[in-house]
C-alpha positions as CSV (number, residue, x, y, z in Angstrom):
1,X,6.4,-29.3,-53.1
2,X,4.0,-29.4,-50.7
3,X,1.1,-31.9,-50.4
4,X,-1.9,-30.0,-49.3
5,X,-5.1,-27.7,-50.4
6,X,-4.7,-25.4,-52.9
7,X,-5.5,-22.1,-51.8
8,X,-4.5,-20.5,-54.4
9,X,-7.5,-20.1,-57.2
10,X,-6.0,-17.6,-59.4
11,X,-2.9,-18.7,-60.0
12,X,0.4,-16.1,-59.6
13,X,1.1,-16.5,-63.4
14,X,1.2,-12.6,-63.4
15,X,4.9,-12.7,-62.0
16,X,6.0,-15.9,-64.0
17,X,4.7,-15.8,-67.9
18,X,7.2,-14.4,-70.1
19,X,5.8,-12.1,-72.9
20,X,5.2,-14.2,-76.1
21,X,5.3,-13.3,-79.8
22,X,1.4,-12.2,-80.7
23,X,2.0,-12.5,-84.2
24,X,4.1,-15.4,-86.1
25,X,5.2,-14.7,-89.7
26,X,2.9,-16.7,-91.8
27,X,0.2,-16.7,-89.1
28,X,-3.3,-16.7,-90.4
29,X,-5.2,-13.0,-89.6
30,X,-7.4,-13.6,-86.8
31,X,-11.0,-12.0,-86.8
32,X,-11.1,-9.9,-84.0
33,X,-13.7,-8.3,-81.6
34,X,-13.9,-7.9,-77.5
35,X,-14.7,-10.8,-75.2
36,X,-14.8,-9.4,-72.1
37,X,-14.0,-5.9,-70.2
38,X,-12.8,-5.4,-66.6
39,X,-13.5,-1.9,-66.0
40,X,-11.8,-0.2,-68.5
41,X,-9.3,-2.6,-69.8
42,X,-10.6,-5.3,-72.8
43,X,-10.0,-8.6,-73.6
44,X,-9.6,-9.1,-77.5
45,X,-10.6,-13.0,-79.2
46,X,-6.8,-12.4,-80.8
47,X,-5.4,-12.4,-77.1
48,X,-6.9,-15.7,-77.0
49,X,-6.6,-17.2,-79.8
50,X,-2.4,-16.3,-80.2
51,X,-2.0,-17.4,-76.2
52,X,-3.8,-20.5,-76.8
53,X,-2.1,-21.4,-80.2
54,X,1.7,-21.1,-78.1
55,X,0.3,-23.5,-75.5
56,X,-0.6,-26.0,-78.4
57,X,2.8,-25.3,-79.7
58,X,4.6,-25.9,-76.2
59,X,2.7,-28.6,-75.0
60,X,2.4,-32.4,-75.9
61,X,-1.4,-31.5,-74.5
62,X,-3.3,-28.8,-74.1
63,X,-6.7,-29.2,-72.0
64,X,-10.3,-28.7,-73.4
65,X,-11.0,-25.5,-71.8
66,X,-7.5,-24.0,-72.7
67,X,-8.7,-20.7,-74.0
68,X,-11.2,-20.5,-70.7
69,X,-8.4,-20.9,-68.5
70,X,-6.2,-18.0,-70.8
71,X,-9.3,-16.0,-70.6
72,X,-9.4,-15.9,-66.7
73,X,-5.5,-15.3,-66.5
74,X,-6.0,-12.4,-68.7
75,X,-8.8,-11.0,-66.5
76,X,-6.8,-11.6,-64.0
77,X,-3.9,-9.4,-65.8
78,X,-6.7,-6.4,-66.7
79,X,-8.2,-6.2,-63.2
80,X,-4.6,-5.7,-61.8
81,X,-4.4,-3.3,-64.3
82,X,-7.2,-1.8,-63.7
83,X,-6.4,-0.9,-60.7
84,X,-3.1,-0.3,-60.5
85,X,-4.3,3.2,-63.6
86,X,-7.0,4.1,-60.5
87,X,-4.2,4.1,-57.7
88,X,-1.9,6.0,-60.3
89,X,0.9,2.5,-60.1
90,X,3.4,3.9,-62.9
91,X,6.2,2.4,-65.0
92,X,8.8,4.1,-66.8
93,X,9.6,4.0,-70.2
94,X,13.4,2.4,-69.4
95,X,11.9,-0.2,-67.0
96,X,9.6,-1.2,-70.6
97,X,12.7,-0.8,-72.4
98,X,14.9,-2.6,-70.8
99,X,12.3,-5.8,-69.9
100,X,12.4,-5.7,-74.2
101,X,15.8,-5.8,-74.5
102,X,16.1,-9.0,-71.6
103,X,13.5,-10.6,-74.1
104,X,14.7,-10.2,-77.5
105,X,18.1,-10.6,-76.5
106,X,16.7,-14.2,-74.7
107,X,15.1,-14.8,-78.4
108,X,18.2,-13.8,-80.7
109,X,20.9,-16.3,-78.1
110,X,18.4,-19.2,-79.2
111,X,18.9,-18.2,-83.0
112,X,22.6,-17.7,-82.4
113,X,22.2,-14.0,-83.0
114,X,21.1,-14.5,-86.4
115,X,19.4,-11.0,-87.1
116,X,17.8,-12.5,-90.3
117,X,16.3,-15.6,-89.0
118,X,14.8,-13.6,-86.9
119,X,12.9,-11.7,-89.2
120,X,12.5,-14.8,-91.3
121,X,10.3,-16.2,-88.2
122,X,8.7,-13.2,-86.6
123,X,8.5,-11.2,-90.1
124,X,9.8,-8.2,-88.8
125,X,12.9,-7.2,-87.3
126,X,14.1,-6.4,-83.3
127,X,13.2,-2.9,-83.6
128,X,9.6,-3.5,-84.9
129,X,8.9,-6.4,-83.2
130,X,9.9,-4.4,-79.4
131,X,7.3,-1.5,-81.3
132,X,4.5,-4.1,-81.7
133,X,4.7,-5.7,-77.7
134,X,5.5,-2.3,-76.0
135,X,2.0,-2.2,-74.8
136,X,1.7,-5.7,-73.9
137,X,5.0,-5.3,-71.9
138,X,3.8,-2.1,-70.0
139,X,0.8,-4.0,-69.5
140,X,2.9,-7.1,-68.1
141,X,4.7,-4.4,-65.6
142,X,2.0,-2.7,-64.4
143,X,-0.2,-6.2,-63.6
144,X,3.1,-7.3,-61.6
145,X,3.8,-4.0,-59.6
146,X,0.0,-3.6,-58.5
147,X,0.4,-7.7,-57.6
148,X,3.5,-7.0,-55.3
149,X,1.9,-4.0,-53.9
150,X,-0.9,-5.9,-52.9
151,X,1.3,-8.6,-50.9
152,X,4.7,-6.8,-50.1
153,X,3.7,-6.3,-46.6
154,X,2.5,-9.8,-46.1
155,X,4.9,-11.8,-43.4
156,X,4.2,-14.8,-41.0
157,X,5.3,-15.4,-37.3
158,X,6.8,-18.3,-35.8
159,X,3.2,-19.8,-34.1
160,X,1.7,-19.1,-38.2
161,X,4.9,-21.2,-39.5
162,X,4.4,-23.4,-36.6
163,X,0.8,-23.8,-36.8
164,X,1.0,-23.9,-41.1
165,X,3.8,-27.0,-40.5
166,X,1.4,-28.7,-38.1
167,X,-1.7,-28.8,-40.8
168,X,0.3,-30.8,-43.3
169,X,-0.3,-34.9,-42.8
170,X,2.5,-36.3,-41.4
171,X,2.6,-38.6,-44.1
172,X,2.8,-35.9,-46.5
173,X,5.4,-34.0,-45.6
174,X,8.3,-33.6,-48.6
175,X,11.5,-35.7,-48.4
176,X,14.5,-33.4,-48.5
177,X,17.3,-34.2,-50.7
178,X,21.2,-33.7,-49.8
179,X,22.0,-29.9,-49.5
180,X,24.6,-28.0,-48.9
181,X,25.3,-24.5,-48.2
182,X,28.4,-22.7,-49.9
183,X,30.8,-19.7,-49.5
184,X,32.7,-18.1,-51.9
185,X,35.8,-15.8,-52.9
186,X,35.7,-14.3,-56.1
187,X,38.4,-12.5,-58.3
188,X,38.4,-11.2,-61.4
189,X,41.9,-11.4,-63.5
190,X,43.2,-8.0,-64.5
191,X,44.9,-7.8,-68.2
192,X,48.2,-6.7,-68.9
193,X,49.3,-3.2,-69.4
194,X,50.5,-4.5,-73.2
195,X,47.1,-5.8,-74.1
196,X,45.2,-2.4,-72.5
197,X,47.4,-0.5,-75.1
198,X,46.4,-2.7,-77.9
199,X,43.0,-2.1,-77.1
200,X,43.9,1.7,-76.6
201,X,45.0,2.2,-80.2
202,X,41.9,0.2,-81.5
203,X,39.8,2.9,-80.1
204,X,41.5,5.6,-80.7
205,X,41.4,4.7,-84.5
206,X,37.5,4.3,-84.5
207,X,37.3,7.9,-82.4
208,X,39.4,9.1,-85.2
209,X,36.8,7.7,-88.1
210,X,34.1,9.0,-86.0
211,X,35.9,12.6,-85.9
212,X,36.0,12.0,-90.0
213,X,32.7,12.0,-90.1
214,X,31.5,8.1,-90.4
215,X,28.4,6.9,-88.9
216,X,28.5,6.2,-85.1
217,X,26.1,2.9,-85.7
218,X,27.9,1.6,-88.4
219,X,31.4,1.8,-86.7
220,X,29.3,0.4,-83.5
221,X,27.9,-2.7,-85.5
222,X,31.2,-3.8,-87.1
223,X,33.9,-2.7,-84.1
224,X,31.9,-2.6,-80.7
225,X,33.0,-5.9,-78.1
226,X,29.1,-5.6,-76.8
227,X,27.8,-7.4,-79.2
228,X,24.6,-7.3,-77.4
229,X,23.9,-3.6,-78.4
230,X,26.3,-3.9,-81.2
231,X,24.1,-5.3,-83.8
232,X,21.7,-2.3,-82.4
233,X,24.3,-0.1,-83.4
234,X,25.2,0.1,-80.1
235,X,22.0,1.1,-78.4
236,X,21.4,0.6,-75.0
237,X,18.4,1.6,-74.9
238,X,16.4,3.4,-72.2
239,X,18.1,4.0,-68.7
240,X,18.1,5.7,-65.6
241,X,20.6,6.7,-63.3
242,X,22.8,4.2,-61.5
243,X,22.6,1.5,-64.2
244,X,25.7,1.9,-65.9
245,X,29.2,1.4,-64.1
246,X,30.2,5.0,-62.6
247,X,33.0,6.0,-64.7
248,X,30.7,5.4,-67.9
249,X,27.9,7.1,-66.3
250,X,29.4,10.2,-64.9
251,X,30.7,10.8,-69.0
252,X,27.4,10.0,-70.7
253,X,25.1,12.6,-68.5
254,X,27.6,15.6,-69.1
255,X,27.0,15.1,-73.2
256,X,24.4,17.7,-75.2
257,X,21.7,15.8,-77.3
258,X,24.2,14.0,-80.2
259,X,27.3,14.8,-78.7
260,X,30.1,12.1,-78.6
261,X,32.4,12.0,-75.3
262,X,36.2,11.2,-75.5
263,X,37.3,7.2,-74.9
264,X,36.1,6.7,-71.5
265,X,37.6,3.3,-69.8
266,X,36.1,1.2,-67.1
267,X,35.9,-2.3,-65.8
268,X,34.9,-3.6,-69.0
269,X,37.4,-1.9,-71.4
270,X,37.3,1.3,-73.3
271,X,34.1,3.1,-74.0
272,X,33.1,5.8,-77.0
273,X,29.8,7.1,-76.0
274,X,27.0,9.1,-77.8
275,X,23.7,10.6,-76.5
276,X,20.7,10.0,-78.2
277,X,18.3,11.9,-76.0
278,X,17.3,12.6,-71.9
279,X,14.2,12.6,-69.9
280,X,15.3,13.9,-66.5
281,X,17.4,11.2,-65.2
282,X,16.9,9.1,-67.6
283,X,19.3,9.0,-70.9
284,X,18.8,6.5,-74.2
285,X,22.6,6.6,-75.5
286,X,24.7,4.4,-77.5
287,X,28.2,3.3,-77.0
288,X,31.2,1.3,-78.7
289,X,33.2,-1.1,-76.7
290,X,36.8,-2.4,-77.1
291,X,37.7,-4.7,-74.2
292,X,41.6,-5.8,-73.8
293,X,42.5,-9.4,-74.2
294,X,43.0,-11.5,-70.9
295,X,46.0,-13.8,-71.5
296,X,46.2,-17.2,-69.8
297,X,49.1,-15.5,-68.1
298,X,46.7,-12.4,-66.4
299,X,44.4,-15.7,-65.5
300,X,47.0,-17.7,-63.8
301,X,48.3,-14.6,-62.2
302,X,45.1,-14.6,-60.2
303,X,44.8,-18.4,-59.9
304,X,48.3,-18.1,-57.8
305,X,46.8,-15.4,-55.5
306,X,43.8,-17.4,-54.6
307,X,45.8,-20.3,-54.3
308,X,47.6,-18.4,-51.3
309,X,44.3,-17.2,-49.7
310,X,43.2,-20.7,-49.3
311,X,46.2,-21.9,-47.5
312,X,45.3,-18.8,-45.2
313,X,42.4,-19.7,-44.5
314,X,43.4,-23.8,-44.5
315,X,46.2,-22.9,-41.7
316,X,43.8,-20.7,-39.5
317,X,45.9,-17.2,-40.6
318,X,42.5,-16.2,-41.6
319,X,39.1,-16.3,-41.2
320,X,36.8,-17.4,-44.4
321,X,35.0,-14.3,-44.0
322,X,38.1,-12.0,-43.2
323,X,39.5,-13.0,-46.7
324,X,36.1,-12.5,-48.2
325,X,36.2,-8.8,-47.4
326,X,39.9,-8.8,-48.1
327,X,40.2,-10.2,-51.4
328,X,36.6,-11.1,-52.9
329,X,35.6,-8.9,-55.5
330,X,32.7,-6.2,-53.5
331,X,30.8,-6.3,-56.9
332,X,29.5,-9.9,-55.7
333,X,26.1,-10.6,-53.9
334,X,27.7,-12.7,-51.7
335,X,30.6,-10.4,-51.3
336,X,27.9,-8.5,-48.2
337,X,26.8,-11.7,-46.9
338,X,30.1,-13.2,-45.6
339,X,30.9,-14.6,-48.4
340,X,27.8,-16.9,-48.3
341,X,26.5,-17.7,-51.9
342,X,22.6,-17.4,-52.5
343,X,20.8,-19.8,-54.5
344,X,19.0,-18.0,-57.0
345,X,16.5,-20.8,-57.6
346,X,15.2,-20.4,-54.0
347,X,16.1,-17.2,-52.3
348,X,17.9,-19.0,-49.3
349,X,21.7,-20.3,-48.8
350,X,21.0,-24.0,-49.1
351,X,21.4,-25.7,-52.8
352,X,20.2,-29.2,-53.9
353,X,23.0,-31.2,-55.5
354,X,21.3,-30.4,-58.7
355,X,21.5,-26.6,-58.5
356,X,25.2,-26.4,-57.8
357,X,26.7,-25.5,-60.5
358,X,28.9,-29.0,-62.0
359,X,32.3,-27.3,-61.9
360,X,32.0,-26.4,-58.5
361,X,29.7,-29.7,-57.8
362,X,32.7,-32.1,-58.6
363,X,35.2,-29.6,-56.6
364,X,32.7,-30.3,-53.5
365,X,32.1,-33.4,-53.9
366,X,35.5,-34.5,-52.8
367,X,36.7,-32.5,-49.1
368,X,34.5,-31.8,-46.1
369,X,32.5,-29.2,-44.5
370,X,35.1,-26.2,-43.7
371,X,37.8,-27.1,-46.6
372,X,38.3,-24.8,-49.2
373,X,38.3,-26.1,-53.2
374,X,41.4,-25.4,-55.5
375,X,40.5,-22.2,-57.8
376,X,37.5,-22.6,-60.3
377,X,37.6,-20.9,-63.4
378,X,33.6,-19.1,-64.2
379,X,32.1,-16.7,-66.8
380,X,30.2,-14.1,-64.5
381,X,26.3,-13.0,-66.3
382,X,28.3,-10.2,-67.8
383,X,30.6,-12.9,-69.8
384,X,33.5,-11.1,-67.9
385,X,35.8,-14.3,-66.6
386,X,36.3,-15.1,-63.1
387,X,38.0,-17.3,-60.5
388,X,36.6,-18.2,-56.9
389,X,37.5,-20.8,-54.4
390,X,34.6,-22.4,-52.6
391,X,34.0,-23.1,-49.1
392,X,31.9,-26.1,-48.5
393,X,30.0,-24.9,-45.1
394,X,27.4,-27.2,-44.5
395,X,26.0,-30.8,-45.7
396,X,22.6,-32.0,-45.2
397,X,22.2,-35.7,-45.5
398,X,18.0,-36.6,-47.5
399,X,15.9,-36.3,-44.6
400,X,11.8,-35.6,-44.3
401,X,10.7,-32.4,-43.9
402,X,11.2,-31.3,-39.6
403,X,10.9,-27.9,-38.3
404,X,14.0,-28.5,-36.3
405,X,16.4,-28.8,-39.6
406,X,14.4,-26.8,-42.5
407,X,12.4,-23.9,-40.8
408,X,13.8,-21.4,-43.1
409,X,11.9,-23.4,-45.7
410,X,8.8,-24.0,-44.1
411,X,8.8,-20.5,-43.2
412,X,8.9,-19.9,-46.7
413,X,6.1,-22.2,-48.0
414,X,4.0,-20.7,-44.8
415,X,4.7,-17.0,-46.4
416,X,3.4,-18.3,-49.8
417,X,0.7,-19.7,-48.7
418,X,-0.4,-16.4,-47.0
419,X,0.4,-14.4,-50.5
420,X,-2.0,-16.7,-51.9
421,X,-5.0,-15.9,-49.9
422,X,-4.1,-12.4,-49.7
423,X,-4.0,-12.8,-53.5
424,X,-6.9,-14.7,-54.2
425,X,-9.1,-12.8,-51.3
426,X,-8.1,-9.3,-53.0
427,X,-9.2,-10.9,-56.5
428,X,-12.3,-11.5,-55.3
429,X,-13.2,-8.6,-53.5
430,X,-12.4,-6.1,-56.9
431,X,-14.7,-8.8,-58.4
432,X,-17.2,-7.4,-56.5
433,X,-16.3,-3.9,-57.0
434,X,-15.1,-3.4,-61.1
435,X,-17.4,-3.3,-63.8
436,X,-17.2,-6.4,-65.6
437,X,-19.0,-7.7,-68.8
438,X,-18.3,-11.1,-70.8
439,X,-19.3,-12.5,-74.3
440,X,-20.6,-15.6,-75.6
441,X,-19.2,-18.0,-75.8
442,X,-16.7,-17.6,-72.7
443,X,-19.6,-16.4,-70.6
444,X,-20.8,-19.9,-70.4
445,X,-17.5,-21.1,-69.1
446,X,-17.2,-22.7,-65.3
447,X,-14.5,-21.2,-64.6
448,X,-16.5,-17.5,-65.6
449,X,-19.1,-17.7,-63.0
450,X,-17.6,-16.6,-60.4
451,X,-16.7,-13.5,-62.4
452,X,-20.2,-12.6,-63.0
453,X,-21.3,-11.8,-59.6
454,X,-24.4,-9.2,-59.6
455,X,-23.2,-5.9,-57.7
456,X,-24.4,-2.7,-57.6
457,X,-23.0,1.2,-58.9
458,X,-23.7,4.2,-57.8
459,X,-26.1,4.9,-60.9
460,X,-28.3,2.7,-58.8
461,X,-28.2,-0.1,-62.0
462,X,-27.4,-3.8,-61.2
463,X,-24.8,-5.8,-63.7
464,X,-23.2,-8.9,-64.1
């Protein structure tokens, strides 16, 4: 965004690279052998090669030195880690786990949840596939805790963000586009007592399979309503406490190693549970879900009460934020904040035009700042459906870049900015200070040399 020096030599890709597939079915076996160390931690030509084959498989172009530039992002990744095993940075297994799950559950939604295309491509299924990346994940998680370590104390002040806004060219500065900032009342539709029975006797008939003796995962796979961990058999996993919604938590930590608890019911329907083993405070279990059906009746039910919080708020009965914490579900961010909605993309309250999403973009686009829309229909992340009516509270007309109208985001790009040196100046100084060795022919590349400073040990010895 903004148009000046790059401070930033070693780029942040740390926090921003997802973990990709080492090994394609069908891939030709790659001769392998170390390329470079960083104290203990080792580069392999394979980590290459398989990083640099994605980027030719992703990109229209890839440059000349691609596999220099992957080299020095995985040196990057192995000094971090590096350090983080010498200052004793941990990560638990359920953190690892549950980053897996985020990933191959990302993968399967592309393939439409088709469990044999998946192994078809990757030659292996979910369960060996998150076997074969473990370490690469828990290597991805500990790079990324030891880089916010190093910069979560890192802040400006108002002269820095006034000083940073001052060294950008006036005729650089970025051109704003139309934003606006948004508040929101959110309610969930409840279902009917008639379909909660339904769903009732559904799970009372697989409890009374399971009680006759028929496999948990099998009743799981064909039965359970989370078809995430259903075609898992309805394992969640790795977790620790506070993950799970209370009522389903408070049942699965009272359970014995194997033992099954009675139907359990929360927010999301009605729950079997089994326990599959736990570390402390940490439990890997499995579970079968049966949600009740929501009717169109249950929804417009809850499109009627909304409908009568916005002519509270329209006739000045009530305050926006009053009815927030009066009738906004508590389970949403903005539910703390007001009612103010956060846009994910940025961290801040403001949204472009082209981040809003286009349901409640075409409600907006028609009433002014302070009205209310009519009640929008959603799907929450946890596919539970969802109404909200939307307050449009401010609108921003394209403007350039003034400390007056966007210091929250200049603030912002100041704080970057400062990571980055922090960054880039801590890089350099373990440089200095870690062991580091690198073969032909990546020794020889520019980007290498300033990786192959001469220091000194206490052994008295000088390396490069």
């Amino acid at each position: 965004m903004w148009n000046r020096k790059q401070v930033n030599k070693y780029p942040l890709v740390i926090m921003i690279l997802a973990l990709s597939m080492p090994f394609l079915h069908g891939q030709q076996m790659i001769l392998d052998k170390v390329v470079a160390k960083v104290g203990n931690e080792v580069v392999l030509y394979s980590d290459i090669a398989s990083k640099v084959a994605l980027m030719r498989e992703q990109r229209a172009t890839v440059p000349p030195d691609a596999d220099c530039m992957v080299l020095e992002n995985e040196m990057v990744t192995n000094l971090l880690v590096n350090q983080a095993k010498l200052d004793s940075v941990l990560v638990s297994d359920e953190e690892i786990e549950g980053q897996m799950n985020a990933r191959m559950n990302q993968i399967l939604a592309m393939m439409n949840n088709d469990l044999e295309l998946f192994q078809e491509v990757y030659g292996q299924s979910v369960s060996e596939m998150k076997n074969q990346v473990r370490d690469d994940m828990e290597k991805k998680l500990l790079a990324q805790r030891m880089q916010q370590q190093i910069m979560t104390d890192i802040d400006v002040t108002p002269s820095e963000v006034i000083r940073f806004f001052k060294q950008i060219p006036q005729d650089s500065l970025p051109y704003f586009n139309s934003e606006v900032e948004l508040g929101e009342i959110v309610i969930y539709p409840e279902v009917n007592n008639e379909e909660k029975e339904k769903a009732f006797q559904k799970i009372e008939q697989v409890m009374e399979r399971l009680q006759a003796g028929e496999d948990f995962a099998e009743l799981a796979s064909t039965y359970s309503d989370d078809y995430g961990s259903a075609r898992e058999g309805g394992n969640l996993g790795w977790n620790s406490r506070g993950t799970f919604v209370p009522e389903f938590e408070a049942a699965a930590y009272k359970l014995e190693k194997g033992g099954i608890s009675d139907i359990v019911e929360s927010q999301f329907g009605y729950h079997i549970i089994q326990l599959i083993e736990r570390r402390g405070n940490s439990i890997n279990s499995r579970h079968i879900l049966i949600k009740p059906e929501l009717t169109q009746a249950d929804i417009d039910k809850s499109k009627q009460l909304l409908d009568s919080v916005r002519m509270l708020v329209m006739t000045d009965s009530m305050t926006f934020q009053q009815a927030v914490k009066r009738f906004s579900d508590d389970r949403e961010q903005s539910y703390s904040n007001g009612g103010r909605m956060v846009n994910p993309k940025s961290g801040d309250t403001f949204f472009e035009m082209a981040d809003v999403d286009s349901d409640i973009f075409f409600a907006i686009d028609t009433i002014e700042v302070g009205e209310l829309t009519a009640p929008i229909q959603f799907r929450a992340r946890t596919g539970e459906p969802g109404l909200r009516i939307v307050q449009l509270q401010s609108r921003s007309i394209p403007h350039k870049a003034s400390l007056q109208e966007d210091y929250s985001k200049i603030q912002m790009a100041a704080k970057d900015s400062k990571k980055n040196q922090a960054f880039n100046d801590w890089i350099e100084g373990r440089i200095k200070n870690t062991y580091i060795e690198i073969e032909e022919p990546f020794r020889s590349c520019p980007n290498m040399q300033s990786w192959l400073v001469e220091k000194e040990f206490t052994t008295g010895q000088t390396r490069s």
